[in-house]
N, C-alpha and C positions, 0 to 999 in steps of 0.2 A: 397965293398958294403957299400955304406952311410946310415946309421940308423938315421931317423929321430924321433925327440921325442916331443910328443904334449901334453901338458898340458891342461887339461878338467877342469875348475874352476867350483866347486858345490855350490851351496849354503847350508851352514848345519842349518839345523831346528832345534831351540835352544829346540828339546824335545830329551829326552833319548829312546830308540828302543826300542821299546814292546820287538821284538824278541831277540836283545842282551842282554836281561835281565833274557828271559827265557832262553839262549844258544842255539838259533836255528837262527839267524841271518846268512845268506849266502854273503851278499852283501859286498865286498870291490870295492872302497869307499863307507859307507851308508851315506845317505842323514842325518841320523838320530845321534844324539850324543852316543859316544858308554862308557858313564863316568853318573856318577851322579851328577846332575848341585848342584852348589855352594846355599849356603843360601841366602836368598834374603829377602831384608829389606821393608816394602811397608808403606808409609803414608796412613791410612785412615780416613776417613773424615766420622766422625756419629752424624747425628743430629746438623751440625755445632762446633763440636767438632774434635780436631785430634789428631789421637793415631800413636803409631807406633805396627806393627804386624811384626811377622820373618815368612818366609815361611821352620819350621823346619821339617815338616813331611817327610818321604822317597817316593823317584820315585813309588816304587810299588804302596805305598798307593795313592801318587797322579795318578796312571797310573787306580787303582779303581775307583776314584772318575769321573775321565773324562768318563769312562765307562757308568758312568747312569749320564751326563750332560746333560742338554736339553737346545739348544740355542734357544732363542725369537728376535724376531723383534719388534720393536715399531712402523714399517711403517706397512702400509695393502696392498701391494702390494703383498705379497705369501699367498696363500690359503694352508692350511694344512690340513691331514687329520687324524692329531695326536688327544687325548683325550685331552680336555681343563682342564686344573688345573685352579679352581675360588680363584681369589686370594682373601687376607683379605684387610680388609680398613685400609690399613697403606697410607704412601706417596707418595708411590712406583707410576711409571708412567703407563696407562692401558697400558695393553699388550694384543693385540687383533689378533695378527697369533701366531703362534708357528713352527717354523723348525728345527729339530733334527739334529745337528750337532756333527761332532767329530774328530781330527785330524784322516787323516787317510795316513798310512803308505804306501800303495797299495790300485789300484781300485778295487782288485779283491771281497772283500766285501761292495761293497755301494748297499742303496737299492733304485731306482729310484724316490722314494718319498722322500729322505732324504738331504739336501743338508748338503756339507762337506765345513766348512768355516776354513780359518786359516789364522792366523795373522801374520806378516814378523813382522821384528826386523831391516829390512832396507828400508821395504814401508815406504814411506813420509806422508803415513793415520796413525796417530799413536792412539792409544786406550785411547783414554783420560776422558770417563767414562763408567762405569761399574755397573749395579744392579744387586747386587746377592743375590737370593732369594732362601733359603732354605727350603724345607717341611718340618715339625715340623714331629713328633712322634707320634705326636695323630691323634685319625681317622679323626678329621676334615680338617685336610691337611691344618693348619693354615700356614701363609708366614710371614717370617722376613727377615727384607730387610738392606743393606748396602751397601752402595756409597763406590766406589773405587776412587780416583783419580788418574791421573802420572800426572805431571811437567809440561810436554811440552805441550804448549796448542793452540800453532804458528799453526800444521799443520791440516789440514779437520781434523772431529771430526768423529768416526766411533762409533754410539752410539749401544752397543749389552746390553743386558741382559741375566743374566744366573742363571739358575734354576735345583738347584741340587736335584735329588728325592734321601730322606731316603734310605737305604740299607733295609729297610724293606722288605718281601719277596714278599708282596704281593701289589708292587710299580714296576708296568708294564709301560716300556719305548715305546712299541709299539703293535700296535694291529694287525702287518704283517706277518705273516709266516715267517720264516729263511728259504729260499729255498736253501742254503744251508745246512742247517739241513736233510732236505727231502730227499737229496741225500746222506744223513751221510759222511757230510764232512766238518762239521766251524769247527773253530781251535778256536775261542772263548769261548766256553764251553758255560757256565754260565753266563757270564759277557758279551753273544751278545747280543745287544738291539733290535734285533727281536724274536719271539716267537717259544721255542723248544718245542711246544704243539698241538697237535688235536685240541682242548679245548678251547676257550674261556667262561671263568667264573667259576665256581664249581656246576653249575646245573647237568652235564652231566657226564656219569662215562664211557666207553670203555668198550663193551662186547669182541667180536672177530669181525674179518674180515673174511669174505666169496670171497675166491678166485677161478676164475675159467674163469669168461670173459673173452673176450680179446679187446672187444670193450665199447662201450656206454651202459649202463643198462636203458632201456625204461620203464621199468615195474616191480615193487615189490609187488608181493598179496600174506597173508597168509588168504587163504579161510576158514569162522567157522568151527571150530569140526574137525579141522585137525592138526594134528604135523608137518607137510612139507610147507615148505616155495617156492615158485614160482618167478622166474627172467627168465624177455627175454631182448634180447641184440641184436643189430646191430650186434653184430657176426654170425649171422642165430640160435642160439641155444637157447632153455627156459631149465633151471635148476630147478630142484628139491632138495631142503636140508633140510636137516632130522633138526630138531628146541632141538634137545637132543642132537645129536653129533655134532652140525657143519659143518656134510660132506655132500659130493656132493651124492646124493643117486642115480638119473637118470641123464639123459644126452640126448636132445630131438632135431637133427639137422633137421630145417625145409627146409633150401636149399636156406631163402630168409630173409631177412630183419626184425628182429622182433621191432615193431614200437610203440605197444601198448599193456598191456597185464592189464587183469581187472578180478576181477571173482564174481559171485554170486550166490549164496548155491553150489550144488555142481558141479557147471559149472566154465570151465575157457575158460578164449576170448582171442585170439592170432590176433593179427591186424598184418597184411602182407600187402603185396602189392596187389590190387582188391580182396581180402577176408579177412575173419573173420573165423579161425578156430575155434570150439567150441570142447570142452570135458569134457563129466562126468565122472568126479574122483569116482564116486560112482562104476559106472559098467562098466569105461572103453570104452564105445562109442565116436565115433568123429564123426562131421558134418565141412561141409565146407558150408559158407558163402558168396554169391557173394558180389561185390562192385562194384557201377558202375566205377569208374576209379581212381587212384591213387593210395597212399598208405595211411591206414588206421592207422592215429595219433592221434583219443582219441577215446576214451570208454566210455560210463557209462549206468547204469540202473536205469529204474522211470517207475511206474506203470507200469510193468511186462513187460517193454518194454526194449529193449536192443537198443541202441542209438552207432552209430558208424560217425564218422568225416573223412572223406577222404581229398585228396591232390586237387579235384577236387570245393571242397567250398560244395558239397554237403552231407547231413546227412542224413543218411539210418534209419531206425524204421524195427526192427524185434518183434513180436510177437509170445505167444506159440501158436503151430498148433497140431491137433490130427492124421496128418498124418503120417502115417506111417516111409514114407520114412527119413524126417526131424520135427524135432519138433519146428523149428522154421520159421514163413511167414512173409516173407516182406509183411506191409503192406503199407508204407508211403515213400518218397524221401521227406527231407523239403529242398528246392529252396530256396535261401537269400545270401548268401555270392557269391563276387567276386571273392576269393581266397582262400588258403587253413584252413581248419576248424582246430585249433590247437587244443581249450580244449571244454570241454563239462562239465557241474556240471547241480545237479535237485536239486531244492531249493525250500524248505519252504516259503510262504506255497506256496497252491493251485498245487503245486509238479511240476513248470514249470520247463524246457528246456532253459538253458544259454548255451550261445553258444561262443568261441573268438575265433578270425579268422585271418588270416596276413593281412587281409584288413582294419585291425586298429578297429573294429565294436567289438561289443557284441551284439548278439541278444535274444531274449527273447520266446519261443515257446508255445503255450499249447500242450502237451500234448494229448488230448482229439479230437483235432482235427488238431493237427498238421501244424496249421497258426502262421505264425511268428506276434505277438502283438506289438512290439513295436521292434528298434534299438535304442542301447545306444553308442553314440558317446563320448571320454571323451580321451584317447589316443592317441598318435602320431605314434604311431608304433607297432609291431605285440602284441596281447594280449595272452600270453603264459601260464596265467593258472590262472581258477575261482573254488573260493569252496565257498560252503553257509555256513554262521554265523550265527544262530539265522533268522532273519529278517533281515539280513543286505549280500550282495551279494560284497565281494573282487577280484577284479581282479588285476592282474600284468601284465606288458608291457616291453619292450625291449628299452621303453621310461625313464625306470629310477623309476617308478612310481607303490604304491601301491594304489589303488582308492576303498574307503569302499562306495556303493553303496546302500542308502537307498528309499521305497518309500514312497510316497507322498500320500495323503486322494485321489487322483485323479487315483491313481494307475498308477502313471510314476516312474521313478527313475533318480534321481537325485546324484552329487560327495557330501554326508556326509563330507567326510577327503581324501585330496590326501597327501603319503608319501614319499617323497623322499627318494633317494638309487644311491651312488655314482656312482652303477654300472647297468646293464641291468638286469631284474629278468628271471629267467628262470623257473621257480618253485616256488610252495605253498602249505604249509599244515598246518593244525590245528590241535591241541591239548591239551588236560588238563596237567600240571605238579604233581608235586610228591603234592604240595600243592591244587590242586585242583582249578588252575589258567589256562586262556585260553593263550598258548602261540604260536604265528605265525614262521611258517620255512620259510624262504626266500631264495631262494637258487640265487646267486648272477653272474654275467660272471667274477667275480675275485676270482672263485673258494670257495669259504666262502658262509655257509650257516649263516647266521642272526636271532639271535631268540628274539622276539618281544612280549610283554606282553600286551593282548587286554583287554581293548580299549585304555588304553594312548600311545602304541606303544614303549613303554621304552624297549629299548634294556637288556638285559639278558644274553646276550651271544652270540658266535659263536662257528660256527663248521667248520675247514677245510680239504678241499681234493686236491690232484696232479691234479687235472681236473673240470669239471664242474658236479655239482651232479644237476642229470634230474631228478631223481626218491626219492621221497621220503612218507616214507609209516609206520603208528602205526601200532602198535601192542600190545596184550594183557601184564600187568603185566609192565605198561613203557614201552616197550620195542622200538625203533624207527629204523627203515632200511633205507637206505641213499643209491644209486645207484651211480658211476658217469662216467664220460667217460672213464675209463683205464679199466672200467670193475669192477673193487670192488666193494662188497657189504659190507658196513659197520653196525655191528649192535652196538647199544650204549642204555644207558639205564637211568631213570634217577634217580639223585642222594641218598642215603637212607640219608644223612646227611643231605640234603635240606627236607627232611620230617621229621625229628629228631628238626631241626630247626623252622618248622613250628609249630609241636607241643608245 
């Protein structure tokens, strides 16, 4: 038997192995050096002056540094969606994207927004200069800057800039989830440059999680003067939890689809597929509620009328009745949408009926008589959720778009502010902070809820989830309920240090 022998020529990456460093390295051959490189002498060039520098610090520390490096571009050719560092007015060149790069050893951690660049030591593109720009220490994130040069200046010139953030703690590299993290599984610890946090900002503190769904949470209402908390779910099931132990108290399987759930005094509204279940928590009754066809995906109540959105574009009006049998009579179908009615809000004043619908519309009702006054056209695509502010009527879109809706002495309405949002909005709510500031929930199709401080709309923070959160809903004492698709109910609160600060 002739044994043939084949020689595999690697290229080796003039960097030392993360893992042969920490003693977990598997690989023979590693692409990676398995030794600590030699000292290294650099000319630099500051201010027209040239010094010489020794590169004497150790692998680990330099294997720290590259950890929180952030690479820039000086073209505008890549859009980023990293946080912009404002640089100072030194002579540094503008630097107008920003790409987060960083040798990497394996694909099995990149994040699709991150490009991974790296320099050979036999490309004919040699690196011939360099601004490296360091964040100072102090809060202003002031920039000092220094020009590197090499020798060879014969080949293409590959101009990068590189901007080292402080080891500071609170000097955040990214504003992405570690989906790795999620799954309790990065090997990076500390030193990943994606976020091992819920959390974005220090507004918001983690009460518990409410587990028990299994699918999408549609619906979060804690009804006044009660301790039990209310969740329906596409798993066919509405939950009841006790708001003192965290547990699941009941367990209510309806057979079907729970789409929508809302409650008012001591009524809760269950949207199904062609009904509306209604029950009073007071003495235990239940009524059922017809729909002319679909499924029943919003809710709400305005002058003692119960207001339900079908799959059909059609909005049903129930009123109280002193009948017997039922306590509530359709009195009204309001006719205007083409397609299905998503959200429904009664707004201030004159206490009208907003309406958004997947026919890209928003329409406008009275109440009183149940005729649609006006349609607000302003969207590209489905309108997925309206609440009233003061005077002022917010809608969200699938289009990317928050639109603050004001009217006019003519009583029309008109786009006030439209916001963009990198991603599609599926959810909205309002409320006051621990400071007594109106702050916007945005809940986003990249799983991150957004939170937005009205009226300048300056971001505040995030909140993230494994899934899309549909539901979200105040509650007394701070306290905020977050639904999303795996079924969680998240309860969070908000911060007592952000009110200790405010004081």
């Amino acid at each position: 038997m002739v044994t043939k022998w084949t020689r595999i020529d690697r290229r080796i990456i003039p960097t030392t192995c993360y893992y042969w460093l920490n003693g977990r390295c598997n690989r023979n051959p590693c692409r990676f050096l398995h030794s600590k490189p030699p000292i290294v002498t650099k000319t630099v060039n500051c201010n027209g002056g040239r010094k010489r520098c020794s590169e004497s610090e150790s692998e680990e520390n330099s294997l720290t540094k590259r950890a929180a490096t952030v690479w820039i571009r000086n073209s505008g050719d890549c859009i980023s969606k990293k946080p912009v560092v404002e640089p100072s007015q030194t002579s540094s060149p503008t630097i107008s994207t920003r790409v987060v790069g960083e040798v990497s050893q394996t694909s099995s951690h990149t994040s699709s927004t991150e490009v991974v660049e790296e320099v050979s030591q036999s490309s004919s593109h040699s690196l011939s200069t360099e601004v490296v720009e360091e964040v100072s220490q102090s809060s202003s994130h002031s920039l000092s800057t220094e020009v590197v040069e090499t020798a060879d200046s014969s080949s293409p010139i590959l101009s990068t800039a590189v901007v080292e953030v402080s080891q500071s703690s609170s000097a955040i590299l990214s504003t992405e989830l570690c989906k790795y993290w999620i799954n309790g599984n990065c090997v990076h610890g500390d030193k990943c440059r994606d976020m091992h946090s819920w959390f974005s900002g220090d507004r918001l503190s983690a009460v518990t999680n409410l587990e028990g769904h299994k699918k999408l949470v549609t619906g979060i209402t804690l009804p006044v003067g009660t301790n039990k908390l209310f969740s329906g779910s596409t798993d066919g099931t509405v939950r009841i939890w006790d708001c003192h132990t965290a547990e699941c108290a009941n367990v209510t399987n309806l057979g079907d689809e729970v789409n929508s759930l809302i409650s008012e005094g001591p009524w809760i509204f269950v949207g199904l597929s062609n009904i509306v279940k209604a029950w009073n928590i007071q003495n235990g009754s239940g009524y059922t509620l017809e729909v002319p066809n679909g499924r029943v995906l919003a809710m709400t109540v305005g002058k003692d009328t119960l207001l339900a959105g079908a799959e059909d574009g059609v909005i049903s009006a129930w009123k109280g009745s002193s009948e017997a049998n039922s306590p509530f009579k359709l009195v009204a179908s309001l006719l205007g949408h083409s397609k299905s009615v998503v959200c429904l809000t009664v707004g201030c004043p004159n206490k009208r009926l907003f309406s958004g619908s997947m026919d890209h519309s928003i329409k406008v009702w009275d109440l009183d008589t149940f005729e649609c006054k006006m349609t607000l056209n302003g969207h590209t695509d489905t309108v997925t959720s309206l609440i009233s502010w003061g005077n002022f009527l917010l809608s969200s879109s699938l289009d990317c778009t928050v639109k603050v809706w004001a009217e006019s002495e003519e009583k029309t309405f008109h786009v006030a502010y439209s916001h963009n949002v990198e991603n599609g909005i599926v959810a909205l709510n309002a409320m006051t902070d621990a400071e007594d500031k109106t702050i916007l929930f945005c809940s986003c199709q990249d799983n991150s809820v957004r939170l937005y401080e009205l009226p300048s709309f300056s971001e505040r923070g995030r909140l993230f989830a494994r899934q899309e959160v549909r539901s979200i809903e105040k509650g007394p004492g701070g306290l905020i309920f977050t639904g999303d698709a795996t079924g969680l109910v998240t309860v969070s609160k908000w911060s007592e240090e952000a009110k200790v600060e405010a004081a």
